[in-house]
Backbone bond lengths (Angstrom), bond angles and torsions (degrees), N, CA, C in turn:
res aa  C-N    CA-C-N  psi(-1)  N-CA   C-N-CA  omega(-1)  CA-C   N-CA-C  phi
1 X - - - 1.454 - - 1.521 109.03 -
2 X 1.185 119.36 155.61 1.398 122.56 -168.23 1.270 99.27 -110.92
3 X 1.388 110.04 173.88 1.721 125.20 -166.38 1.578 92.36 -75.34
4 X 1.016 162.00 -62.09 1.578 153.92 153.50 1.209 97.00 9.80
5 X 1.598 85.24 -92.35 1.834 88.66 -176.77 1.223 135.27 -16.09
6 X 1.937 114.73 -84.84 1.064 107.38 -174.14 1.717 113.96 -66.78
7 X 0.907 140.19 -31.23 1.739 118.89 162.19 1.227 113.60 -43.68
8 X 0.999 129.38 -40.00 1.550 140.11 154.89 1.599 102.91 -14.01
9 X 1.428 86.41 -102.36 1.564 109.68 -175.46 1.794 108.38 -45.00
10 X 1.581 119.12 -52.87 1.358 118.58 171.30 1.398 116.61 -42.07
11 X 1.445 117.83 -42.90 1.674 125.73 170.67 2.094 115.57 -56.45
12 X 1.493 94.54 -49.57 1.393 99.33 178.00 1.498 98.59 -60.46
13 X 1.147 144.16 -61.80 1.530 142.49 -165.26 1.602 101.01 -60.72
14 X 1.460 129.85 -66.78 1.628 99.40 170.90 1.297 111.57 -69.87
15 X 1.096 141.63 -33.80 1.832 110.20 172.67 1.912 127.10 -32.50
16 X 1.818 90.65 -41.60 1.253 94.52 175.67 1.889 123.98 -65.52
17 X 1.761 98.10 -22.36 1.348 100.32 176.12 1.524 127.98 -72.84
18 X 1.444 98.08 -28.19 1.827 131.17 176.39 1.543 83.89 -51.75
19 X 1.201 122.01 -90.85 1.428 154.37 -155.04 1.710 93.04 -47.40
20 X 1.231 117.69 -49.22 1.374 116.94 -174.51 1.995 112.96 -57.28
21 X 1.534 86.32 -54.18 1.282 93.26 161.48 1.308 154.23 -52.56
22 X 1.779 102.15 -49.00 1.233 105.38 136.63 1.939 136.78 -27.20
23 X 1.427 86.83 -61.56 1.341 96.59 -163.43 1.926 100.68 -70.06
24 X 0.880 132.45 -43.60 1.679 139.15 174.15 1.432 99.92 -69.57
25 X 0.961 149.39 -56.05 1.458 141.48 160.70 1.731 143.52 -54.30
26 X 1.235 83.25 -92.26 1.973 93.85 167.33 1.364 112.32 -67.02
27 X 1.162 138.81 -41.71 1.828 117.75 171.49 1.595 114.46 -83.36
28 X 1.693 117.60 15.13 1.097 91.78 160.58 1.957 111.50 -95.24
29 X 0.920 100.72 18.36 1.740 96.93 170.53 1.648 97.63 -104.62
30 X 1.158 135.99 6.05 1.388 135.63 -169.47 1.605 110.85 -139.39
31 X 1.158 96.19 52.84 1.324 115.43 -163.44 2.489 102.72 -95.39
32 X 1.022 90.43 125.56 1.648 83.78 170.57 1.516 102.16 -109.85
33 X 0.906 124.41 100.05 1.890 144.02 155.62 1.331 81.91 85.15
34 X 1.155 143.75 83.15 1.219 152.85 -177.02 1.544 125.90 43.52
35 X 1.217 100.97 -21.96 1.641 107.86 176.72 1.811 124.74 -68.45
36 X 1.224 107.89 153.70 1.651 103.06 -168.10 1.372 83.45 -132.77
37 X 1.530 121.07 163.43 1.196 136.79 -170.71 1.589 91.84 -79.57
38 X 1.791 108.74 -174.86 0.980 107.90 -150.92 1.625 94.49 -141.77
39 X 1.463 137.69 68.56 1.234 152.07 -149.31 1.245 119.06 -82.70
40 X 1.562 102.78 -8.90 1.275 123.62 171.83 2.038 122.33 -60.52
41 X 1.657 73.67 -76.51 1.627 98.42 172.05 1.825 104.25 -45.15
42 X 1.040 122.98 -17.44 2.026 117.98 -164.55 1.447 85.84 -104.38
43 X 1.612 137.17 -44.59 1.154 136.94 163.77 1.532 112.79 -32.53
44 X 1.211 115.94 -70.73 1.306 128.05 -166.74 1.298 111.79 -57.89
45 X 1.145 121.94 -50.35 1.540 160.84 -168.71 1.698 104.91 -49.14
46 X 1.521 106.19 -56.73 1.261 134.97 -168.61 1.854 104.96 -73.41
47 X 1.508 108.23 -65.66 1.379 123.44 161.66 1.504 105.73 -19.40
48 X 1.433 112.18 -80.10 1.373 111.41 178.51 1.271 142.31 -50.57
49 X 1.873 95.08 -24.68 1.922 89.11 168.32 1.265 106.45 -78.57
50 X 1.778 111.33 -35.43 1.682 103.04 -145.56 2.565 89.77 -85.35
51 X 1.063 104.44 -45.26 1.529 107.07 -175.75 1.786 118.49 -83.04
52 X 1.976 107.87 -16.59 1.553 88.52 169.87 1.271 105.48 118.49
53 X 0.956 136.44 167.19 2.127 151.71 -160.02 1.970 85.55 -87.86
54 X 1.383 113.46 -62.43 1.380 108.08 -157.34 2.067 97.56 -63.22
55 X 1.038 110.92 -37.01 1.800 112.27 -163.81 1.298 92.44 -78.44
56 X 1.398 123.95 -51.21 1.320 123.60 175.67 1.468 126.63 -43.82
57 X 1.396 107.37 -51.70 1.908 112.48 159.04 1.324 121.29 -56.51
58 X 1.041 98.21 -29.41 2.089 94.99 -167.84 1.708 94.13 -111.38
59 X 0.979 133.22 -0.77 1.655 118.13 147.96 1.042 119.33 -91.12
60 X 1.184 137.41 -2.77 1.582 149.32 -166.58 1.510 98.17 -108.41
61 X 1.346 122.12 -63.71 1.162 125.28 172.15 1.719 104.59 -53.34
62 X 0.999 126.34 -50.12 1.627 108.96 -170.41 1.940 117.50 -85.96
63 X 1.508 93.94 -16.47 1.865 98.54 169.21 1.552 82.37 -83.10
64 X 1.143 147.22 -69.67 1.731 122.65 -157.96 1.751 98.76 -52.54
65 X 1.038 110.26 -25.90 2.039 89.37 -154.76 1.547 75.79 -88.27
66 X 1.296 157.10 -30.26 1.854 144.24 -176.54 1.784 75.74 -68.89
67 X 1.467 125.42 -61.90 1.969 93.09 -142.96 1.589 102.86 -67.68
68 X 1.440 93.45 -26.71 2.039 85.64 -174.01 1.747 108.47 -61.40
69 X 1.239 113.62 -6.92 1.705 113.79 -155.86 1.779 83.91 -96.12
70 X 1.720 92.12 -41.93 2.081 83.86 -151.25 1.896 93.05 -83.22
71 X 1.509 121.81 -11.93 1.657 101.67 167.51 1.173 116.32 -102.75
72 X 1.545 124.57 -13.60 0.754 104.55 169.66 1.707 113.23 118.17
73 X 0.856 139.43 -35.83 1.849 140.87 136.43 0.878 135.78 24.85
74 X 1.154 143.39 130.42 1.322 119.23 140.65 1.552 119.65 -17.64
75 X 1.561 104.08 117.39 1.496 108.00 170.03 1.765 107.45 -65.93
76 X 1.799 94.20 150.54 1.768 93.81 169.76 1.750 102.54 94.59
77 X 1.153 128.65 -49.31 1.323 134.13 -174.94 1.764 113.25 -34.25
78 X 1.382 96.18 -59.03 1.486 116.72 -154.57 1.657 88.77 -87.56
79 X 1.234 120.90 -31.20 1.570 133.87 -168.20 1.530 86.45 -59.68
80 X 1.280 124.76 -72.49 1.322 134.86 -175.43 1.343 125.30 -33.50
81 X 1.596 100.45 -59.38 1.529 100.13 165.36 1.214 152.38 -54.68
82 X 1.810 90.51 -35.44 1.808 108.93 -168.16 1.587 94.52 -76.15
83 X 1.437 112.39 -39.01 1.514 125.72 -174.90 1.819 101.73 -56.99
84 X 1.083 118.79 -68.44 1.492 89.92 167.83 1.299 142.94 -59.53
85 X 1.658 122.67 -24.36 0.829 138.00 -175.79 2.012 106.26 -62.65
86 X 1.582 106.27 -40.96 1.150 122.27 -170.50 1.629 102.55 -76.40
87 X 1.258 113.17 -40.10 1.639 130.57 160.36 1.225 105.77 -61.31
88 X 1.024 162.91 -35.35 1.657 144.14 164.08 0.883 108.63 -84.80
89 X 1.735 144.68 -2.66 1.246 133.23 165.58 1.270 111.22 -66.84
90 X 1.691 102.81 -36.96 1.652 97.97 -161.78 1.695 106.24 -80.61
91 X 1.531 114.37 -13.66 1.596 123.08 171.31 1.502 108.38 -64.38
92 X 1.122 108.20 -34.78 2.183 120.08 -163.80 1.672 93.07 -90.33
93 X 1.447 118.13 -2.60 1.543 101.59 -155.65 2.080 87.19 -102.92
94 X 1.444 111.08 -21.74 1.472 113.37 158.47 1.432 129.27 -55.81
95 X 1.322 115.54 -48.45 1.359 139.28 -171.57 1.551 137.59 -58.94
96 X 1.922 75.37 -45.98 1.918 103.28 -162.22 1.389 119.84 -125.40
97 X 1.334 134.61 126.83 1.160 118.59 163.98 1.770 123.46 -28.97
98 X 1.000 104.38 143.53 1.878 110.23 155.65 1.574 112.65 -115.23
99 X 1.245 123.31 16.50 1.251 118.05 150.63 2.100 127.21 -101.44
100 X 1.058 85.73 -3.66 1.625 102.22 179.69 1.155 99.83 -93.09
101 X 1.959 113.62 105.57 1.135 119.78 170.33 1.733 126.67 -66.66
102 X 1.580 106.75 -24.69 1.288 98.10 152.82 1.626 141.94 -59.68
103 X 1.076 97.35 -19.20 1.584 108.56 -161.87 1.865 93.71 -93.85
104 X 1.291 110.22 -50.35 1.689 119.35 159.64 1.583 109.14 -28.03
105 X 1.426 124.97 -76.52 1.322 117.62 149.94 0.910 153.55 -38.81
106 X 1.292 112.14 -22.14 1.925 111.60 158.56 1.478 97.50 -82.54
107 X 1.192 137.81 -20.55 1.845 121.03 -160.88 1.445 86.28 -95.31
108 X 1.158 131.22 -53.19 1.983 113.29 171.26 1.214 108.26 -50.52
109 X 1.046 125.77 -53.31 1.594 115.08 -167.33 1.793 120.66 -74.15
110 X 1.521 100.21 -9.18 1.567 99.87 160.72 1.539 124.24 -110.42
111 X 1.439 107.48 -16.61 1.784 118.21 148.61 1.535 114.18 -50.16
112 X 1.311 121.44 -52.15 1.741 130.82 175.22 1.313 90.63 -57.74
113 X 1.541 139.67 -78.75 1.138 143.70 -162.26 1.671 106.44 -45.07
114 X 1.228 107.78 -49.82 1.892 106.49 175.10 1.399 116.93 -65.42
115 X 1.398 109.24 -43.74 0.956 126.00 160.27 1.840 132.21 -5.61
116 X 1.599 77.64 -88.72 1.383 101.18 179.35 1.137 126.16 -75.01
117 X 1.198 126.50 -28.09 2.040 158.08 -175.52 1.628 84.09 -61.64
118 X 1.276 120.09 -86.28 1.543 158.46 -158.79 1.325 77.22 -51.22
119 X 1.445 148.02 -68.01 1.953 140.08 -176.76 0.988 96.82 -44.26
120 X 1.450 126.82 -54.27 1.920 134.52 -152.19 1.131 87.57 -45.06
121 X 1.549 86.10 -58.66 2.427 95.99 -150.89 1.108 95.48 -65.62
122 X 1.243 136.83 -44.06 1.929 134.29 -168.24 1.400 100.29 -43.10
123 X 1.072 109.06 -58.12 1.579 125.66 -142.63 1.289 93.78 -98.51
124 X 1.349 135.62 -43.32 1.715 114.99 -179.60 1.671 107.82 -65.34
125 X 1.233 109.93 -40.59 1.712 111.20 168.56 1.360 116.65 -43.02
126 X 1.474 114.24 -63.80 1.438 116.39 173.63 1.924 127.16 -69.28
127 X 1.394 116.64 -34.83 1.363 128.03 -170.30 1.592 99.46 -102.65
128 X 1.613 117.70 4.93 1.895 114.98 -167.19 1.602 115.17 50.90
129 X 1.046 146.47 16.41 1.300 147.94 178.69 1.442 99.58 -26.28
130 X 1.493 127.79 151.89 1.021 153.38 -128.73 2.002 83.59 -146.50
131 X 1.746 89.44 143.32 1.467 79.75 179.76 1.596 118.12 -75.32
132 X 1.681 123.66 -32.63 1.672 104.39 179.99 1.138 121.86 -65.76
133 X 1.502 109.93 35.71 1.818 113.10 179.42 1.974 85.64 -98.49
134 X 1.510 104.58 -21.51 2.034 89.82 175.34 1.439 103.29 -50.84
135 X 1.409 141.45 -39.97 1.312 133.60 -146.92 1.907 93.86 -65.06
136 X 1.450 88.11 -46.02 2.022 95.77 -162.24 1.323 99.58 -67.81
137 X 1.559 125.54 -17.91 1.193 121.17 -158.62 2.120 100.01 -99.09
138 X 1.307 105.99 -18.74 1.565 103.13 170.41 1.251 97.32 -86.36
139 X 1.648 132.24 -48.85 1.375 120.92 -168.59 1.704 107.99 -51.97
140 X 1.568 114.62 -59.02 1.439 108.12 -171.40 1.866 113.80 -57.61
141 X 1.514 99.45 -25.48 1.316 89.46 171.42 1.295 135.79 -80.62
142 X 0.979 122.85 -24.62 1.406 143.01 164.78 1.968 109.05 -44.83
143 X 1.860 99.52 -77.60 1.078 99.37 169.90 1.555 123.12 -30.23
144 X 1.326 99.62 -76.67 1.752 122.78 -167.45 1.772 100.30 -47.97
145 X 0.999 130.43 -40.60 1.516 120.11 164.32 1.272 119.78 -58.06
146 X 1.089 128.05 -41.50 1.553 136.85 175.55 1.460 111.96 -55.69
147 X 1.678 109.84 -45.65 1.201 112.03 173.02 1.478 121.64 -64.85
148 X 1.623 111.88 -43.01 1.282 93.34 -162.74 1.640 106.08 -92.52
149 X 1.488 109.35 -9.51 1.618 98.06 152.40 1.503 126.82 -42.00
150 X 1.085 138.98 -58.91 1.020 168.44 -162.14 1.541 112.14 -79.91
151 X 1.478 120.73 -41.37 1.690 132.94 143.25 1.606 98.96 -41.04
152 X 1.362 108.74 -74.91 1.267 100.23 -150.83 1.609 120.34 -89.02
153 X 1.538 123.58 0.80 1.258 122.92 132.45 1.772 134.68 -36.50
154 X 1.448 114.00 -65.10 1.328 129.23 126.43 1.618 132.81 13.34
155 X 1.272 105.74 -83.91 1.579 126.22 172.98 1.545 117.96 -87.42
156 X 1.653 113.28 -8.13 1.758 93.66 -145.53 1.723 97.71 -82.80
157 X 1.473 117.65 -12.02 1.692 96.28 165.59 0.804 127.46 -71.51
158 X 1.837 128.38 -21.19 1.486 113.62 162.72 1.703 123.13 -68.15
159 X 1.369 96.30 -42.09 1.554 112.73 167.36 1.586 96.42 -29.37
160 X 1.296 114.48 -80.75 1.355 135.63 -176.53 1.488 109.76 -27.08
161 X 0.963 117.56 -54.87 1.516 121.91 -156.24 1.733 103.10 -92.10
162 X 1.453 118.60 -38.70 1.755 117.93 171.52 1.389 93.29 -61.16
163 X 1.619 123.63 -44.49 1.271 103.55 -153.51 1.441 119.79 -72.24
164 X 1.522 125.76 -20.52 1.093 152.79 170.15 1.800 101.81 -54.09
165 X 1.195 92.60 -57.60 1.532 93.06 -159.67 2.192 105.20 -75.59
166 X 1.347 103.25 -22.34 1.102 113.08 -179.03 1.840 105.86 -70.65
167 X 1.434 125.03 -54.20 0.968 152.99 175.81 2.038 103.14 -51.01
168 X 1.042 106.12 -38.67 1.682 108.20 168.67 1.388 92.80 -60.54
169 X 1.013 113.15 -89.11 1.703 115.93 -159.07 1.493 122.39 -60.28
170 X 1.452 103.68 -14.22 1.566 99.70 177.46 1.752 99.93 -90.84
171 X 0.940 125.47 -49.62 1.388 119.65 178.93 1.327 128.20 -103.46
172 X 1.623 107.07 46.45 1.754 123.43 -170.14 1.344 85.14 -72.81
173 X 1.752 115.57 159.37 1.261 135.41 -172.32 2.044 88.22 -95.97
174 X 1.287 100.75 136.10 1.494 110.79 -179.32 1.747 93.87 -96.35
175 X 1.201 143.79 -15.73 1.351 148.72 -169.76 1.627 112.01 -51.29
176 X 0.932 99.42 89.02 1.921 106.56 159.89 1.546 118.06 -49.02
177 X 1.086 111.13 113.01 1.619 107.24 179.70 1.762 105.21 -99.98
178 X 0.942 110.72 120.44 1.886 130.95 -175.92 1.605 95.97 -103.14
179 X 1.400 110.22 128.35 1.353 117.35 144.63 1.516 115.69 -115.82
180 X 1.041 109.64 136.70 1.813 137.18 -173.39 1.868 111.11 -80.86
């Protein structure tokens, strides 16, 4: 890997600490019915369009195994999620524009939706959850989409523009062109 790179990747690992912080700190005063957006899932999300299925799994998988470590969780939970979440980015990143801010908004808002579904089931399997935990589980979902719509309206030209520039160097064409 070249010096790009790993600043690269060194940047993605404190972004995730920024973001962590953020998210345990400053959105807990910006809280809607207790819920805080979910900066994770748009992290992961993003990774996968702009770096790909393989960067997308293994940053997802290693930001879930830091948040399960730094709150405290069940380890593996969050690993699971972000890892797919980061894995369907890099599937949606074939498909779909990443300049269509509409289309940006449906892939957060069905990453949150997998997201959060995919915790339910984890965690009622493992913790037995009881079914009137669906009520908390549409309310937080409901909210938490709204929010991170609205996050990532917000941010998505910077989003836009690292991801661009990240996406050059991670998937530059190595092809030698020879003329005869």
């Amino acid at each position: 890997m070249d010096k790009k790179k790993v600043l690269i990747v060194i940047t993605l690992i404190l972004v995730f600490f920024i973001i962590y912080f953020l998210q345990s700190n400053f959105f807990n005063w910006f809280t809607i019915a207790g819920i805080k957006p979910n900066l994770f899932v748009i992290l992961a999300l993003f990774i996968g369009l702009f770096l790909g299925r393989k960067s997308g799994l293994c940053f997802g998988i290693i930001y879930g195994f830091f948040l399960d470590s730094l709150i405290g969780r069940n380890i593996g939970i969050a690993s699971v999620m972000l890892g797919i979440i980061g894995l369907i980015g890099g599937y949606i990143d074939k498909n779909f524009s990443k300049d269509n801010r509409l289309m940006i908004m449906a892939m957060v808002t069905v990453t949150t939706i997998i997201y959060e579904i995919g915790l339910y089931i984890i965690q009622s399997i493992i913790l037995s959850y009881h079914i009137e935990q669906i009520s908390i589980l549409i309310k937080t979902l409901c909210v938490e989409i709204i929010y991170n719509i609205i996050i990532t309206i917000i941010i998505y030209p910077l989003i836009k523009k690292a991801g661009y520039y990240i996406e050059g160097i991670f998937k530059e064409s190595n092809v030698l062109t020879r003329y005869f």
